[in-house]
C-alpha positions as a Markdown table, in Angstrom:
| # | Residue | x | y | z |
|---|---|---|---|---|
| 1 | Unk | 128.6 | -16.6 | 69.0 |
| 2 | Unk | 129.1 | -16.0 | 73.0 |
| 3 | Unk | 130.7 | -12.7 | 73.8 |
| 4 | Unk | 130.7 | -12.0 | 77.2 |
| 5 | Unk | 129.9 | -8.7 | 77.8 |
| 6 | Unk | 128.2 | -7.9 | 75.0 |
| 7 | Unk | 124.4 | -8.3 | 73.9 |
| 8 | Unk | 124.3 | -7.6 | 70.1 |
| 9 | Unk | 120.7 | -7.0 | 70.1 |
| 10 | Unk | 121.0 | -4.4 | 73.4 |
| 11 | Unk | 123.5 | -2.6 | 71.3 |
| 12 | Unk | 121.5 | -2.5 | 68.1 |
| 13 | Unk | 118.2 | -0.8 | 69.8 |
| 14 | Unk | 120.6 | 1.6 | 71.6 |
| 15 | Unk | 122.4 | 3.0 | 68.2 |
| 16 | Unk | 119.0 | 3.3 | 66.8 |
| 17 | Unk | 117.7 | 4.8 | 69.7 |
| 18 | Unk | 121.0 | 7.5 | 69.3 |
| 19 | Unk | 119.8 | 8.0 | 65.7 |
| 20 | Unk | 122.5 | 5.8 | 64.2 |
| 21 | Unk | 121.3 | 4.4 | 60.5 |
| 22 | Unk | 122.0 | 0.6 | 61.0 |
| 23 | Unk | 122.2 | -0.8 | 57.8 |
| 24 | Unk | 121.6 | -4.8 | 57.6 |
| 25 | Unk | 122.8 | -7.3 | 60.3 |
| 26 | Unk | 124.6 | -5.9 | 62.9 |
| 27 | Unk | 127.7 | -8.0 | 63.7 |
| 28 | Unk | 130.1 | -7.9 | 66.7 |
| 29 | Unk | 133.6 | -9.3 | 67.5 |
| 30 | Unk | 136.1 | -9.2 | 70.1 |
| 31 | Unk | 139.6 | -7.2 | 69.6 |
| 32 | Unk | 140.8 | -7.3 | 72.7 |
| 33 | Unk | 139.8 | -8.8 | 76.1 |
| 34 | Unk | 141.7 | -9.1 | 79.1 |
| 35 | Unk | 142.5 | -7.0 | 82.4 |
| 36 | Unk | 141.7 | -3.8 | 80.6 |
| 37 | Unk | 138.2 | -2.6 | 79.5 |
| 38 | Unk | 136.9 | -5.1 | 76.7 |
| 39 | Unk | 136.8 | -3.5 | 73.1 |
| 40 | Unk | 134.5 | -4.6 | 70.3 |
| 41 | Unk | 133.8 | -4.0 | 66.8 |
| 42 | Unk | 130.8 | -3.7 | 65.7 |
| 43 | Unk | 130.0 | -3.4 | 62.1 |
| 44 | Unk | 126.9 | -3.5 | 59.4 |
| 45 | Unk | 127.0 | -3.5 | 55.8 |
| 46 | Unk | 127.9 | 0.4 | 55.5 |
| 47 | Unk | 129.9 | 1.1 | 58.8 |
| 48 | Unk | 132.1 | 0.3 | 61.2 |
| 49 | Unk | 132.7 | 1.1 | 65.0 |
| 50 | Unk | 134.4 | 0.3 | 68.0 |
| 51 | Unk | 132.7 | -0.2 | 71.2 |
| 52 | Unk | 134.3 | -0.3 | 74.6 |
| 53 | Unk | 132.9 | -1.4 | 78.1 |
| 54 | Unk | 134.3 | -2.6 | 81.2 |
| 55 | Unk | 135.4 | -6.1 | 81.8 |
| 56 | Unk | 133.1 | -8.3 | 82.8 |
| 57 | Unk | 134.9 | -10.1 | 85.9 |
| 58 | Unk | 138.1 | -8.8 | 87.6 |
| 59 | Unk | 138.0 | -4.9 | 88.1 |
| 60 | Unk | 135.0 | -2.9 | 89.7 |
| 61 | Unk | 132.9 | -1.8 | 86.4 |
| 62 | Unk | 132.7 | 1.9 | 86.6 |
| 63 | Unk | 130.9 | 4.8 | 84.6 |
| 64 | Unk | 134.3 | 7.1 | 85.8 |
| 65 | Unk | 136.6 | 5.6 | 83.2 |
| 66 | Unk | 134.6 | 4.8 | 80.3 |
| 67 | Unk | 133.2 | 9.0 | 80.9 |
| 68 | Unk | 136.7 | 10.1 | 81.2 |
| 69 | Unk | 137.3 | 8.4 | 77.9 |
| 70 | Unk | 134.6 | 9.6 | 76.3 |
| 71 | Unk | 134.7 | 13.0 | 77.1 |
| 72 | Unk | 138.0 | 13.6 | 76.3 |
| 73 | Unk | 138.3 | 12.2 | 73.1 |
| 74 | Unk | 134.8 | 14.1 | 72.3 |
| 75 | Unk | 136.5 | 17.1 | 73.5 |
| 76 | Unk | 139.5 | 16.6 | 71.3 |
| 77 | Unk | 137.9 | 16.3 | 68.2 |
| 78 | Unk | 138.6 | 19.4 | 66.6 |
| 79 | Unk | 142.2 | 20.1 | 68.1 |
| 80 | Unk | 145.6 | 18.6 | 65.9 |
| 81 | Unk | 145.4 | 15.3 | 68.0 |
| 82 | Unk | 144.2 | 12.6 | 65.8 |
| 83 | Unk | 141.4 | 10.5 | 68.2 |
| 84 | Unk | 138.4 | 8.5 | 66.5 |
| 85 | Unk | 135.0 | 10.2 | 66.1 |
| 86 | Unk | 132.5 | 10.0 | 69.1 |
| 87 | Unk | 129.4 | 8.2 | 68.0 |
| 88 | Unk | 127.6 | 7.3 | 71.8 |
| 89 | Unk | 127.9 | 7.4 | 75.6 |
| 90 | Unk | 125.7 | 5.0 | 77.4 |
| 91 | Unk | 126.8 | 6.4 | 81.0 |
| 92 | Unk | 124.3 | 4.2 | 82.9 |
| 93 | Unk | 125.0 | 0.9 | 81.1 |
| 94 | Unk | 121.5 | 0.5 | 79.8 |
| 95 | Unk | 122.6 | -1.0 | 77.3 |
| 96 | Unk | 125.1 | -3.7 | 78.2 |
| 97 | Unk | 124.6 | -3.9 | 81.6 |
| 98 | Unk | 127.7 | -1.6 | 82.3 |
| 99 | Unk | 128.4 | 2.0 | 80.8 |
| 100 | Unk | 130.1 | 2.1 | 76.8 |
| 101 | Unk | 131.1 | 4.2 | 74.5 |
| 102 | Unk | 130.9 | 3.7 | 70.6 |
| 103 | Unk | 133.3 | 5.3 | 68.7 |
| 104 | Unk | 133.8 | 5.2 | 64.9 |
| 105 | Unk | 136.4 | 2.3 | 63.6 |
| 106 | Unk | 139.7 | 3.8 | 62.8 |
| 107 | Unk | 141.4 | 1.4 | 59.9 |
| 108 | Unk | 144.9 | 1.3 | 60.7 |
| 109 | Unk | 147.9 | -0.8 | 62.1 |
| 110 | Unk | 148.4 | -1.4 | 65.7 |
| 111 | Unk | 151.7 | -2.2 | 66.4 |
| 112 | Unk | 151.7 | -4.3 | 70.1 |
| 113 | Unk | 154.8 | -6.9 | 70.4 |
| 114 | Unk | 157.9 | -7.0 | 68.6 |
| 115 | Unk | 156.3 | -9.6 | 65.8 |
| 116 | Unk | 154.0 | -6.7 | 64.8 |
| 117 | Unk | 157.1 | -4.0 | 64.8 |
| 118 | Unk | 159.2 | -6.7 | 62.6 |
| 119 | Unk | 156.3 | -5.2 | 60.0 |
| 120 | Unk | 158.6 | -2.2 | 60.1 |
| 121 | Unk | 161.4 | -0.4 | 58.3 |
| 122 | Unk | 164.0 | 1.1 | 60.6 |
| 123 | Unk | 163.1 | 4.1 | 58.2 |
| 124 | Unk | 159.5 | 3.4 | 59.1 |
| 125 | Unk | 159.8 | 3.1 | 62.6 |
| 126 | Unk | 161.9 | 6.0 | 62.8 |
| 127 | Unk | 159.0 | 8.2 | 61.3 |
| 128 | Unk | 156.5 | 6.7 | 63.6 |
| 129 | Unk | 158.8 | 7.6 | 66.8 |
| 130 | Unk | 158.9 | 11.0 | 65.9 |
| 131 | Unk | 155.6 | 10.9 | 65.2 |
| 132 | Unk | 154.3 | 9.4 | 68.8 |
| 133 | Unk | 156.1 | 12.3 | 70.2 |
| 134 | Unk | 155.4 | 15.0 | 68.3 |
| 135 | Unk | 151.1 | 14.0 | 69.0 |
| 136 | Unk | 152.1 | 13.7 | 72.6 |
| 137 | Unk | 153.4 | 17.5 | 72.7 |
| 138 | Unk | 150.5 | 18.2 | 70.8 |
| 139 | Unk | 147.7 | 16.6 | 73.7 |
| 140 | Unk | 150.1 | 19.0 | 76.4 |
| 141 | Unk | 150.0 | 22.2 | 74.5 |
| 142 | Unk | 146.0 | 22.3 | 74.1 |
| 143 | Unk | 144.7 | 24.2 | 76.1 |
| 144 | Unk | 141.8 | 22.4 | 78.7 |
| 145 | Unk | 139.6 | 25.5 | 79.0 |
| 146 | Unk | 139.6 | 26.4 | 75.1 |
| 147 | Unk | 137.6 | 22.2 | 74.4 |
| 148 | Unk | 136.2 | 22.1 | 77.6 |
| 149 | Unk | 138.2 | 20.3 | 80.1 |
| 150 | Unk | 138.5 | 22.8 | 82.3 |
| 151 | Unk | 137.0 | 20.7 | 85.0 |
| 152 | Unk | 138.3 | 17.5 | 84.0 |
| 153 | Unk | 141.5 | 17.3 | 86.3 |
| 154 | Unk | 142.4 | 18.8 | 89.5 |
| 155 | Unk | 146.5 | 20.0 | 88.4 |
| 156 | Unk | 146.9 | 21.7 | 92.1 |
| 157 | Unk | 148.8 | 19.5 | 93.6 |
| 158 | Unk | 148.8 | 16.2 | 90.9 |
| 159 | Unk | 152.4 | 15.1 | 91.6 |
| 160 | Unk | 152.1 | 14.7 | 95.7 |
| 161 | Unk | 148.6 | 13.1 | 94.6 |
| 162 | Unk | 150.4 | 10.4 | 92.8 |
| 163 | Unk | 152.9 | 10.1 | 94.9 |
| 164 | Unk | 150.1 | 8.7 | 98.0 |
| 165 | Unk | 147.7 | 7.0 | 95.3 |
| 166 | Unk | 150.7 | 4.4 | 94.5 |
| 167 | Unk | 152.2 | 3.8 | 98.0 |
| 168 | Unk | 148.4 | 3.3 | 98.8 |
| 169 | Unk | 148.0 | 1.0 | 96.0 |
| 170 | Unk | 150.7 | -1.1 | 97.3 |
| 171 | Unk | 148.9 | -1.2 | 100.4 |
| 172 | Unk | 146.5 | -3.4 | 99.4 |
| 173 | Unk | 148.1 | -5.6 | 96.6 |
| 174 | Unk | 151.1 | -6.4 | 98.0 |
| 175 | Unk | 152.2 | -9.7 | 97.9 |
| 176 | Unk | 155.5 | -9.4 | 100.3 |
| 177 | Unk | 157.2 | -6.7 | 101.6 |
| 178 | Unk | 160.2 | -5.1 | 99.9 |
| 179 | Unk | 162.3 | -2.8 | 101.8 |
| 180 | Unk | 162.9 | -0.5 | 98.3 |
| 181 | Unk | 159.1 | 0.5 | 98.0 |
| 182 | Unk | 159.3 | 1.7 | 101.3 |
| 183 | Unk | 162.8 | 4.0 | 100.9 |
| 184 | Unk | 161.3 | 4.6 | 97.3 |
| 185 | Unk | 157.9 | 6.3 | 98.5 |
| 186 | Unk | 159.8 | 8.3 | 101.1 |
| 187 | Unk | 161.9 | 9.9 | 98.8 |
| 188 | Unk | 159.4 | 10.6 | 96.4 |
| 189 | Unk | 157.5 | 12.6 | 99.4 |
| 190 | Unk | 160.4 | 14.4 | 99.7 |
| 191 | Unk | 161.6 | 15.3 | 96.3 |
| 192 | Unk | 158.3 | 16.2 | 94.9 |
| 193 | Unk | 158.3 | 19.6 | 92.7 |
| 194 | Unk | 157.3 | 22.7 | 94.5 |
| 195 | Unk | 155.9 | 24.2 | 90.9 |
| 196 | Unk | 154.9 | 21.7 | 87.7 |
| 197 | Unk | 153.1 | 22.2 | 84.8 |
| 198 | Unk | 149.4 | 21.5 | 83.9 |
| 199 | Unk | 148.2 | 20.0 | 80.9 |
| 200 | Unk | 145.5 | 17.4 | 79.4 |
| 201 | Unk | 147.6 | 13.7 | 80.3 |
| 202 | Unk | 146.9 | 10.7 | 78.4 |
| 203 | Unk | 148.3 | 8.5 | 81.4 |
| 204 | Unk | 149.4 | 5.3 | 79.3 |
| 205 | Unk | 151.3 | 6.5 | 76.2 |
| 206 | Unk | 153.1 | 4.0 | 73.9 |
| 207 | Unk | 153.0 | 2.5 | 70.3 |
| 208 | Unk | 150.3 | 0.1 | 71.4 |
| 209 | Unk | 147.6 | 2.8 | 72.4 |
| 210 | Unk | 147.6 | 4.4 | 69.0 |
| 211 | Unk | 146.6 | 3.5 | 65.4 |
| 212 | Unk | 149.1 | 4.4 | 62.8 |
| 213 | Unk | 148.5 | 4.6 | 59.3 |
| 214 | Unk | 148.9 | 1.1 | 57.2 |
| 215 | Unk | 150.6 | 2.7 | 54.2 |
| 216 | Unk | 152.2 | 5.3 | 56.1 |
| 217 | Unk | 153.4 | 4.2 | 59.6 |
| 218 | Unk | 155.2 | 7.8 | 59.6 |
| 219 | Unk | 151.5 | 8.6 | 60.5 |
| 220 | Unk | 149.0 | 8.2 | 63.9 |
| 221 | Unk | 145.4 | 8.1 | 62.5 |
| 222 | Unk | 144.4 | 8.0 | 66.1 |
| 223 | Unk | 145.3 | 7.9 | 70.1 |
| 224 | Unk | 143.4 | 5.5 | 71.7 |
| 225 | Unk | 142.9 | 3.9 | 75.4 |
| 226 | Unk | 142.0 | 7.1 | 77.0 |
| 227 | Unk | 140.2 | 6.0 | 80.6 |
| 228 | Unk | 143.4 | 7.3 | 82.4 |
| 229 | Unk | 143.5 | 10.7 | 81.0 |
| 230 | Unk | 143.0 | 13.8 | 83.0 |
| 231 | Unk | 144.3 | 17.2 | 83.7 |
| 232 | Unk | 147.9 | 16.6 | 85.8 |
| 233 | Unk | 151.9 | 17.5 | 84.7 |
| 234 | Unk | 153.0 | 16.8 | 81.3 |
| 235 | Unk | 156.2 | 15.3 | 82.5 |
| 236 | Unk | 154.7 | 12.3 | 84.2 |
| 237 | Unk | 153.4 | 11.2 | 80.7 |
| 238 | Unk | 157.1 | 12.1 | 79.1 |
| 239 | Unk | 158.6 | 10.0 | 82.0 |
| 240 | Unk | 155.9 | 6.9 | 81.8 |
| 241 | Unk | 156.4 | 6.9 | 78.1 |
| 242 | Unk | 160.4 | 6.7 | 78.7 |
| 243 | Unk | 160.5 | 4.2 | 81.7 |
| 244 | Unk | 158.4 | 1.7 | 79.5 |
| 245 | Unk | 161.0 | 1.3 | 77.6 |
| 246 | Unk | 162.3 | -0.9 | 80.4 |
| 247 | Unk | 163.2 | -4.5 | 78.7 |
| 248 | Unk | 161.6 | -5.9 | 82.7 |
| 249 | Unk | 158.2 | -4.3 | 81.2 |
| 250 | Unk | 157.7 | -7.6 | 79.4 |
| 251 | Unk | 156.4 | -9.3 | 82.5 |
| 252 | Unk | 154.3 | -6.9 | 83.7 |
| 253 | Unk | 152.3 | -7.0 | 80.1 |
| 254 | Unk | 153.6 | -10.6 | 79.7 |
| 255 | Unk | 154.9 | -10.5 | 76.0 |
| 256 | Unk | 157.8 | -8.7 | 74.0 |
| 257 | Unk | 156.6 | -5.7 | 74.1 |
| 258 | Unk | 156.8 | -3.4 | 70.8 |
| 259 | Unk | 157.7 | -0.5 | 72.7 |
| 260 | Unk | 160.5 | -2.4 | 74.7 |
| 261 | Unk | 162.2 | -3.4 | 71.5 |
| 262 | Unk | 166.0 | -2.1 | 71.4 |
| 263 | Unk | 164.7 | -0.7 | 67.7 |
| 264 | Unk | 163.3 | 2.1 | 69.5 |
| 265 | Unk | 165.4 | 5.4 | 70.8 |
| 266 | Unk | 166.3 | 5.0 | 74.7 |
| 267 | Unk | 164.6 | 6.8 | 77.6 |
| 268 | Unk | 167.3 | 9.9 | 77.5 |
| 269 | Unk | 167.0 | 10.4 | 73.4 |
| 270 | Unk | 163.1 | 9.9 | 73.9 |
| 271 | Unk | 163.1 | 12.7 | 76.3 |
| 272 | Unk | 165.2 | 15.1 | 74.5 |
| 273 | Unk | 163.0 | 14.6 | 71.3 |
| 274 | Unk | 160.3 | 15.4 | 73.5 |
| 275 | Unk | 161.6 | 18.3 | 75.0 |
| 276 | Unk | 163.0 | 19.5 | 71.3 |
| 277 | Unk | 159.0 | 19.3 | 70.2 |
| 278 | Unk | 157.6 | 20.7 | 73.0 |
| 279 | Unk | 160.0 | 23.1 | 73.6 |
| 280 | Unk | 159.5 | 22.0 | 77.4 |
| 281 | Unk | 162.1 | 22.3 | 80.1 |
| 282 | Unk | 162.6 | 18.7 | 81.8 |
| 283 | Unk | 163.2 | 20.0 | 85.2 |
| 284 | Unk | 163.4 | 17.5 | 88.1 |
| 285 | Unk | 163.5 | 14.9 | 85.8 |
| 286 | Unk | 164.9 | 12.1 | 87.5 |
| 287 | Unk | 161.8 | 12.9 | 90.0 |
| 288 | Unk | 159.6 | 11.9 | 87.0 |
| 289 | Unk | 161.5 | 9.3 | 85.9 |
| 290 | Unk | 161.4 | 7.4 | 89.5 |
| 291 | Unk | 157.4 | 7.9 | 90.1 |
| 292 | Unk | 157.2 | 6.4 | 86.4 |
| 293 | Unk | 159.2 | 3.5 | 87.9 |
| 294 | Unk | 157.0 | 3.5 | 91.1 |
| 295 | Unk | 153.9 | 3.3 | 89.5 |
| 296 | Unk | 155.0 | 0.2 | 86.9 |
| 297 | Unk | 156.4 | -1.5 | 89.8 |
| 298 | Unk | 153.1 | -1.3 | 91.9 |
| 299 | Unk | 150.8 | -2.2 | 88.9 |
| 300 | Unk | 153.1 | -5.3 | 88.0 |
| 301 | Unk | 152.8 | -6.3 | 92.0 |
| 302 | Unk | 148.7 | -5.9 | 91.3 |
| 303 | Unk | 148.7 | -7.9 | 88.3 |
| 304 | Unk | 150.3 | -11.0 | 90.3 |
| 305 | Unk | 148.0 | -10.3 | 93.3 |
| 306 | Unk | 144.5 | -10.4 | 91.5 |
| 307 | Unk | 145.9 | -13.5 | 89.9 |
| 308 | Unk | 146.8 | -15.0 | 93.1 |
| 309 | Unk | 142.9 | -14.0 | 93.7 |
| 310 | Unk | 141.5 | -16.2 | 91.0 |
| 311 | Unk | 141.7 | -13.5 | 88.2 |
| 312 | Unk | 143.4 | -14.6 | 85.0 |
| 313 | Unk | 143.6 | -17.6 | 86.7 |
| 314 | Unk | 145.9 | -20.2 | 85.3 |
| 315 | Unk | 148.0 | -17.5 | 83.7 |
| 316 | Unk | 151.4 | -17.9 | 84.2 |
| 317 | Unk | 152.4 | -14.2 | 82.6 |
| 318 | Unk | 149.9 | -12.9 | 85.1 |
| 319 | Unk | 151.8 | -14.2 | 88.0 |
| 320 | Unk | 155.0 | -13.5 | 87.3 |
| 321 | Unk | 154.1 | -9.7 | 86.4 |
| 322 | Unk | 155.2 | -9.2 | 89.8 |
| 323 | Unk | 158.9 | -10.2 | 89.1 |
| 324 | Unk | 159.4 | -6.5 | 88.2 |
| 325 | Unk | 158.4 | -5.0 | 91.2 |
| 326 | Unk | 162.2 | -5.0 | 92.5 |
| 327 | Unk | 163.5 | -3.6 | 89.4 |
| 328 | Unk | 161.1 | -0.8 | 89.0 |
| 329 | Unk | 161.8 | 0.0 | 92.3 |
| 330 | Unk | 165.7 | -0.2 | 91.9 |
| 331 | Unk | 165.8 | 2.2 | 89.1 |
| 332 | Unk | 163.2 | 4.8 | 90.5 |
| 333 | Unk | 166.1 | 5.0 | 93.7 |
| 334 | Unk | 168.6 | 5.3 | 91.4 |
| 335 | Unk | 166.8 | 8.1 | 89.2 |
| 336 | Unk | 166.0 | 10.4 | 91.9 |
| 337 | Unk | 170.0 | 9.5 | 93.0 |
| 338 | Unk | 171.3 | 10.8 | 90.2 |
| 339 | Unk | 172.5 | 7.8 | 89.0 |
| 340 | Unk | 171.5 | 5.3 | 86.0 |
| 341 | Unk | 168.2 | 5.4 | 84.0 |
């Protein structure tokens, strides 16, 4: 079997190397490809993992995200957020060419479009909402210093950070111009927090990037999709979370979306659960709530303009992500106006 990426054989001398007991053949397969980093699982006659490495065409492979990923969910391991146990970390890709990190296989459901969520109860998925919060206010009140992630973020100064890393982004994947992103950036310079909270971030929290129990979907058995993580505000997780509820985020990932589903609370009951768990104060919140917008509009415009490069050529989801753009940008105005989520 071809799997690009991945070289079975490379993979088997490096867990033996690590001192990992190999039992039998090793076997590999593909769980998910794509624009994001490539995941495999890997498995023998005993044990299971999941290995994780950056795509092979596409997106600059990079030791940053697959260490980012690594370290935090190493660091997490003995905190109440439920994350997979750390097996490897080949940092210079001498392995597979690129850097991975082998994790142990967490058996679960993961719910990604609404065909998966149909799987659910409305008593189920009631339980599992609560649940994806509650672990999210968990990962915000450990502290970085106490698992040794002191060092993994720089808080001072996160929001107006963001705030120039997307308009910069759009920059250089534009594919027109749109007279919103403009006004849009320029308000966000302006409105941006003197004071904010600092916390461990997980940077793309939804359904999709966790495992919930199969028996008990009331349940996460793990967070996954970590390579965005780092120390920053709490809130622009709590917002991100909220604005991709969006129905317009089915282009940008081009499917129907689980977390999109009307089955799910809205962005304002999301929040307050949030804030009820936490026991945060959502200050400035429509400040969060249009950099959320900001950043999905940009990332759908980059989707369209790597396709327009050759990447995920031929898809047509790929390049109509960018049909969002205006809409993200429309309701991150009308956020920091005051006016409708």
């Amino acid at each position: 079997m071809n799997l690009p990426g991945m070289d079975i054989a490379a993979l088997e001398r490096f867990l033996c190397e690590r001192g990992v007991d190999v039992r039998g053949e090793l076997r590999v397969e593909l769980i998910s490809g794509g624009r994001s980093n490539l995941t495999f699982a890997a498995y023998d006659d005993v044990s299971k993992w999941v290995v994780r490495r950056p795509p092979v065409a596409g997106l600059t492979p990079s030791a940053h995200d697959m260490a980012r990923e690594f370290t935090v969910t190493e660091a997490l391991q003995e905190s109440a957020v439920p994350v997979a146990k750390t097996i490897a970390f080949d940092e210079k890709g001498s392995a597979l060419g690129a850097p991975m990190t082998v994790v142990e296989f967490v058996d679960g459901s993961v719910i990604r479009d609404q065909d998966d969520l149909a799987a659910l109860t409305d008593e189920q998925l009631s339980a599992s909402v609560g649940e994806l919060v509650r672990v999210l206010a968990e990962l915000h009140a450990v502290d970085p210093g106490r698992v040794g992630l002191r060092e993994f973020g720089r808080p001072e100064g996160f929001l107006a950070r963001q705030v120039r890393l997307w308009a910069s982004q759009w920059d250089r994947v534009k594919t027109r111009e749109l007279r919103d992103v403009a006004e849009l950036h320029a308000a966000l310079s302006e409105a941006v927090p003197q004071q904010s909270a600092a916390s461990i971030v997980h940077g793309d929290f939804r359904i999709d990037n966790t495992i919930l129990d199969s028996a008990d979907p009331g349940r996460v058995r793990a967070v996954v999709d970590w390579e965005l993580s780092t120390l920053g505000d709490p809130l622009t997780d709590v917002a991100l979370m909220c604005v991709y509820r969006a129905p317009v985020f089915d282009l940008v990932l081009g499917s129907r979306a689980a977390w999109t589903s009307d089955r799910i609370p809205g962005p304002d009951e999301l929040a307050q659960a949030y804030a009820t768990a936490s026991g945060r104060d959502l200050g400035d919140w429509g400040f969060y709530l249009a950099l959320a917008n900001f950043k999905l509009g940009v990332i759908g415009e980059g989707i369209t303009h790597r396709a327009r490069l050759g990447f995920d050529a031929g898809s047509d989801a790929a390049m109509g992500a960018a049909e969002a753009t205006p809409e993200f940008m429309a309701a991150g105005l009308r956020a920091l106006r005051g006016g409708r989520k």
